[in-house]
N, C-alpha and C positions, 0 to 999 in steps of 0.2 A: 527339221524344217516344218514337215508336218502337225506338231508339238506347238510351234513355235508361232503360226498358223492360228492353230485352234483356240489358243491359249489369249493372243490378239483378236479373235473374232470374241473373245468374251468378255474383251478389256474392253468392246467399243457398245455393250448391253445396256442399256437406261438401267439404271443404277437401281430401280424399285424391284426390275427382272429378276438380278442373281441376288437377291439377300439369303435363295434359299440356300446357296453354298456355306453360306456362315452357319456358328453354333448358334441355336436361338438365346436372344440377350435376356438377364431376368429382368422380369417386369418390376418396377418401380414399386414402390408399396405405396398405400392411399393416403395422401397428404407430405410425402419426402419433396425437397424439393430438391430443383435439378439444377444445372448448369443451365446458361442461356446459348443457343445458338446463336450469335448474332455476328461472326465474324466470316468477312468476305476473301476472297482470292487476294486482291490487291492489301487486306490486314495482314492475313501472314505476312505477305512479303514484305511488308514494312517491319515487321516484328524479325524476319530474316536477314534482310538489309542493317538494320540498326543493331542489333548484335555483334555482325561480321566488321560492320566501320564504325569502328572504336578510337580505340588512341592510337592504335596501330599503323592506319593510315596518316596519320599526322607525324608520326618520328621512324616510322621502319624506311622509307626513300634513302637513307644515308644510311643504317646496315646493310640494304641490298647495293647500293651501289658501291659500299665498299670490298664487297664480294667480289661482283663483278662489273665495274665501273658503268659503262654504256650500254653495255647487252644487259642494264639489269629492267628493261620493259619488256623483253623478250621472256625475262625469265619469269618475268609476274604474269607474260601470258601462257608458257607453261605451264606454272600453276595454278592458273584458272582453268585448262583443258583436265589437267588431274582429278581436280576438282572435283570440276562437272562429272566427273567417270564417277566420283562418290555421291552425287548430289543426284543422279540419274539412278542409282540404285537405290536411295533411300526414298527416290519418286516410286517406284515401282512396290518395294515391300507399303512403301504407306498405302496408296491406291488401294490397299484391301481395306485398310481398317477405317474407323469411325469413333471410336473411343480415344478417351486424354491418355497417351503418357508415350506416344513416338516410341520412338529405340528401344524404351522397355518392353512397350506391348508389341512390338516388332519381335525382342526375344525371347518373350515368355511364351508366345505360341508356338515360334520354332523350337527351342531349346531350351521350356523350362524354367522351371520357377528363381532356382539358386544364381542359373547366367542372365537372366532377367535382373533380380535384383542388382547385381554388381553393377548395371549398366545402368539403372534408375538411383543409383545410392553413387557413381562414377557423375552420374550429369548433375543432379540434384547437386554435389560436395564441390565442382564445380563452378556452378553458381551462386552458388554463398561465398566464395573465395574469393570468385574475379569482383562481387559484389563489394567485397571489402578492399581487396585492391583499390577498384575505381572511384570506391569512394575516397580513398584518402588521396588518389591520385587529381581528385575532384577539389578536395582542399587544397592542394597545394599548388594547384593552377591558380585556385580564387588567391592563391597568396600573392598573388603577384597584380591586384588592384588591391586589396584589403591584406596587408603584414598580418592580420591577426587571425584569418582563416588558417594558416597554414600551422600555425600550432598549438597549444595550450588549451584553454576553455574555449576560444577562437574554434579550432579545430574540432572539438569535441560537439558543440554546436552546431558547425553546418554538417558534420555526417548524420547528427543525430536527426535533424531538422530534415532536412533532403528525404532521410529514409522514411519518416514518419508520414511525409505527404504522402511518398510515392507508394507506401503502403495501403495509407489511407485512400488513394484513386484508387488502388488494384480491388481492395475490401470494395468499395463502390461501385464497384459495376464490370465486367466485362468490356463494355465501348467506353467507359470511359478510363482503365487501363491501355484501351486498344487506341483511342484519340490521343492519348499522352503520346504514346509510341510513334502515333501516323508524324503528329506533329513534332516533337523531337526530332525526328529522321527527317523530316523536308527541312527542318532547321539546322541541320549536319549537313546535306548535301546543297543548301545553298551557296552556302561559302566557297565549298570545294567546287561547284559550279562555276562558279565565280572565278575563283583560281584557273579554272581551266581554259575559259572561255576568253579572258583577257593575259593570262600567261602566254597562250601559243602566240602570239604578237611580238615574244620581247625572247623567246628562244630562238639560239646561234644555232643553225644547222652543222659548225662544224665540231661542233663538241659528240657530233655522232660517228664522223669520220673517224677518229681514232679510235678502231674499239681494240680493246688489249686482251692479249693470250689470256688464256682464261683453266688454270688446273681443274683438276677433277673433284680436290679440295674443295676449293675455291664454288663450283660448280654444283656440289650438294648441299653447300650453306646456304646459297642460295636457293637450292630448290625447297628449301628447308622453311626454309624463311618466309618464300612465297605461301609455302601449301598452309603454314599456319598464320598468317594474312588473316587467309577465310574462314577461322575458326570462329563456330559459331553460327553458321545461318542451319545446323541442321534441329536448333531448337524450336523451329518454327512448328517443326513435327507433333510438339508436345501438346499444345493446347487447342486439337483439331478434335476433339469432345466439344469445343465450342465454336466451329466453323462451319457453316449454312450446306455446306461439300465438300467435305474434308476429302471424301474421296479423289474428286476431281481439283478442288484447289489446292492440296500440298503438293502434290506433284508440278501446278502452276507456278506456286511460289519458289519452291525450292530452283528448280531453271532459273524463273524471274533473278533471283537473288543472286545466284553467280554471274550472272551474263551481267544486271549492275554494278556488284561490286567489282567485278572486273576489269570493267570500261574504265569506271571510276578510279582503281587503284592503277591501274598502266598508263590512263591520260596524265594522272597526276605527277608521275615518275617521271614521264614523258618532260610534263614541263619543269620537274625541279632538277632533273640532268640539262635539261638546254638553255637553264636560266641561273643557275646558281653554283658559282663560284666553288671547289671544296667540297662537293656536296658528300662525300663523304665525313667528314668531320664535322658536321653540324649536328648538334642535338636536337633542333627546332625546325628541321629541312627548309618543311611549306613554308613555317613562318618567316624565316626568313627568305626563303624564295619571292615570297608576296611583298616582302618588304622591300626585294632589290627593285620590283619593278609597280609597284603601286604606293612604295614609303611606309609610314608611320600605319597609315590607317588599313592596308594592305594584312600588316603583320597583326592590329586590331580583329579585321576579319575574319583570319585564318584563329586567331585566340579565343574569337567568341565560338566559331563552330568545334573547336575542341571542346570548351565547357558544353556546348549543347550537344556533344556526340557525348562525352562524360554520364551527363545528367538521362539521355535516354536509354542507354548503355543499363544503368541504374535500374530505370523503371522497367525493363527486358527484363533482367535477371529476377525480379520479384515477381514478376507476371508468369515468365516457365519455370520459376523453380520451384513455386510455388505447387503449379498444375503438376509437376512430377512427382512430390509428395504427395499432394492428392491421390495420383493415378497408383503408386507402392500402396496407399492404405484402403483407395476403391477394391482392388483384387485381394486384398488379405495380407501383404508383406508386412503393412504399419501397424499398428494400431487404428483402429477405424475412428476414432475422433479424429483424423487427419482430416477423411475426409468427408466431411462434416460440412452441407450447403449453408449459406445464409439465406432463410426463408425469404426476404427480401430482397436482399444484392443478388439471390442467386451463383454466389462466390463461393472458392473453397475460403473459407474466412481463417479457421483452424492454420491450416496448412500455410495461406497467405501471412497468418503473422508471426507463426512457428519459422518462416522460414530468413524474412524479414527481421525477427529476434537473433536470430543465431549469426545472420551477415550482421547486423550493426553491432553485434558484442565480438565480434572478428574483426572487424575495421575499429573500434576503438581501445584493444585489447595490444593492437598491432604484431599479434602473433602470428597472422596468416603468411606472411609473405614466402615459408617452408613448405604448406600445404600447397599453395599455388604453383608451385612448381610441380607437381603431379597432374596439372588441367592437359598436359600437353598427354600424358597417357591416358586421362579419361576419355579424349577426345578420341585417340586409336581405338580405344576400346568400343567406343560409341561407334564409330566406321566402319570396324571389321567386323562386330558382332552384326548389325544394321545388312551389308554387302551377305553375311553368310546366309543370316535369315532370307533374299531378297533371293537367294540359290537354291535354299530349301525349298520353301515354298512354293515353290516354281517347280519342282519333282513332282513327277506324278504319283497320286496318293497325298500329298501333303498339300495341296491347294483347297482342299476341302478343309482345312482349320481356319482360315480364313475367306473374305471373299475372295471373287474372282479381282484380277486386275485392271484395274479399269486403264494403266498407264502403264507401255511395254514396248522400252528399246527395241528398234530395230535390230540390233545384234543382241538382245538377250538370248540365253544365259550368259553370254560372254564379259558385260559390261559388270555385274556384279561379280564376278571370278575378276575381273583386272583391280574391282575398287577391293579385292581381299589381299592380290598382292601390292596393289600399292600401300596398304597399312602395314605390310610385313615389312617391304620396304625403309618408310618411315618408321617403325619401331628400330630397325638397325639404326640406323643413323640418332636415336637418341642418345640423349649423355646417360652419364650413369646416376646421377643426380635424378635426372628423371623417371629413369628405371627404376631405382631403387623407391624415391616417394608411391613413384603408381603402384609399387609392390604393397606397401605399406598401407595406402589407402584401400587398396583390393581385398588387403588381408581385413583389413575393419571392418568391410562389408561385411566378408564373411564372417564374420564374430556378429555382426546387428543382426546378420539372418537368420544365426543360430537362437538368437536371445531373443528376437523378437518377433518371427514369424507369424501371425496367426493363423486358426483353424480356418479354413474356406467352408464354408457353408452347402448344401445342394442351391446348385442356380446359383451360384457367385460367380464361376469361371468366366469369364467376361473374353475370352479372345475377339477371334473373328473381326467382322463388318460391321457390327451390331452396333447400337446407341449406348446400351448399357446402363444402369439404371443413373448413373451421374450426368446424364444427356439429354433434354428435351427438344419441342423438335424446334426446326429454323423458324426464326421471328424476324 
């Protein structure tokens, strides 16, 4: 307790106090140019929010409910509590640092260069996948106003097109990467606003009354189901190189973002169990939820916040996947033309269209869809590693490689010890499909790390709280 005390008295220091805990960052050389600071508490969490509510929230209401019919708000509020146990330790390991690349530079200071990379080459491979996914998952919604998106030259055009813009905002600026994201996301949560605020009017209370036995089966699919719901808001972590306080805002945002998508995803269940017919058997839940009780235009409006949760979905994944390639070739794992500023945009530019390349030749290739199936153990691997660093670090002796914490659970050490066994947890209950792809993507890593590591340089090690020479200061 005493530890635990001390270690909180140091999480609550004006942030300028403890930098001397950190390794000192190397200094910038004369005329490189840097990253812009320009992103607030409320940015993340838009960048967090709009990751996690994806397509997921639009069609998962009908596999959780056919798990577990009417207990299944219960079980989305489950795993929003799981969650948070993950999301509260990734507050705590970030709260030290100040540099781009989250979970990586989370485990290169705890554990080193080789489980750093696995875990920056796991989120990065991630990225480019769901990217391509989404995109084509983005086509074939547009198929359904315009026949000719959804295949052929059609198709090949709006992925190409889509990605090209959203590339072109990310190359252009940090805020306006960051304004695509804000806006997208209040254009995804309006709809479902919407839904919510006029759906609870036309839900039967007695479709709660009967709630059905429920196996143990039954009971992990779902828990299963929920916990990867919220996959995705811990990328918010990644491009806090260019957040105004990274120290003090990822730890905001990361809360911020589960306590939203939480609300969000259990209200929504709430009204498409009390309003809709079947709800297990629907492919379209919401939409057709909105359509029993709003008609034509109803099911409109739930159709368009899918394309706009789609479309910023899109612009996310180019924005942190981007910053994580970056952050592997800022420390020496890439090739350093990765990360390579634009004197101008102040962008990683390199990295932004290397990464943006490799999702649109995945999405029109349509070879991804096998890769994708390993996001669900990237993502463990992102948790567990993330939770064990947040253990580490927190030993005494090893808080000295980074800063002090500025952000620390009332039950720490304990909350990063639950969020290690809740990934052990969830790795049992993966299929073996999934097992086997994340083996497979794990082992590639390690084949890239061997081939491509570079030498680090004196004054490159970049751990710690430091800016790091990719960082300038807040604007």
């Amino acid at each position: 307790m005493l530890q635990l005390r001390r270690r909180t008295l140091r999480g609550d220091t004006p942030l300028a106090e403890d930098r001397s805990t950190a390794t000192p960052p190397a200094a910038p050389s004369a005329g490189t140019a840097t990253l812009r600071r320009a992103l607030g508490r409320w940015d993340l969490a838009a960048i967090g929010i709009n990751q996690t509510i994806g397509g997921a929230v639009f069609l998962m209401p009908s596999q959780i409910a056919a798990a577990v019919g009417a207990w299944s708000p219960f079980a989305i509020l489950g795993g929003t509590l799981v969650t948070m146990i993950v999301a509260v330790s990734l507050a705590e390991v970030g709260s030290r640092f100040e540099a781009t690349g989250g979970p990586y530079l989370y485990a290169r200071t705890a554990f080193g260069r080789f489980v750093a990379f696995e875990v920056g080459w796991m989120q990065w491979f991630t990225r480019v996948t769901s990217h391509a996914s989404v995109a084509n998952g983005l086509a074939l919604a547009l198929g359904y106003y315009w026949a000719g998106a959804a295949q052929g030259a059609g198709r090949v055009a709006v992925i190409t097109i889509i990605t090209a813009v959203l590339t072109w905002v990310n190359v252009a600026g940090i805020r306006q990467g960051s304004r695509t994201v804000n806006a997208l996301t209040i254009a995804k949560l309006v709809p479902l606003g919407l839904f919510i605020v006029i759906g609870v009017f036309f839900i039967s209370p007695a479709r709660f009354t009967a709630l059905p036995a429920v196996s143990l089966d039954q009971a992990s699919t779902a828990a299963l189901l929920t916990i990867f719901v919220f996959g995705g808001y811990e990328v918010l972590t990644v491009p806090a190189g260019e957040s105004k306080d990274p120290r003090r805002h990822v730890p905001f945002a990361l809360v911020t973002t589960v306590i939203v998508v939480g609300a969000v995803t259990i209200l929504c269940q709430v009204v498409a169990v009390g309003t809709l017919d079947n709800l297990a058997a629907s492919t379209t839940p919401l939409a057709d939820a909105a359509a029993g009780f709003l008609g034509g235009p109803g099911a409109l409006l739930i159709g368009l916040g899918a394309l706009a949760s789609m479309t910023g979905n899109l612009a996310g994944q180019i924005l942190t996947g981007s910053r994580m390639l970056y952050a592997l070739a800022e420390q020496g794992d890439l090739p350093r033309s990765l990360a390579r500023v634009h004197p101008g945009y102040r962008t990683p530019v390199n990295a932004i269209l290397f990464t943006a390349g490799v999702a649109l030749a995945l999405a029109l290739s349509g070879s991804f869809a096998w890769l994708a199936i390993a996001s669900a153990v990237a993502r463990l691997v992102t948790y567990g590693v993330s939770c064990g660093a947040a253990v580490a670090l927190g030993r005494p002796g090893r808080a000295e490689r980074a800063g002090a914490a500025l952000f620390v659970s009332p039950l720490s050490p304990l909350v990063p010890v639950l969020g290690v066994l809740v990934v052990i947890a969830l790795a049992i209950t993966a299929s073996r499909a999934q097992l086997a792809s994340g083996a497979v993507a794990l082992a590639a890593g390690a084949l890239l790390f061997l081939a491509g590591r570079q030498p680090v340089t004196a004054g490159a090690e970049r751990h710690g709280s430091g800016r790091g020479t990719g960082a300038g200061p807040p604007e």
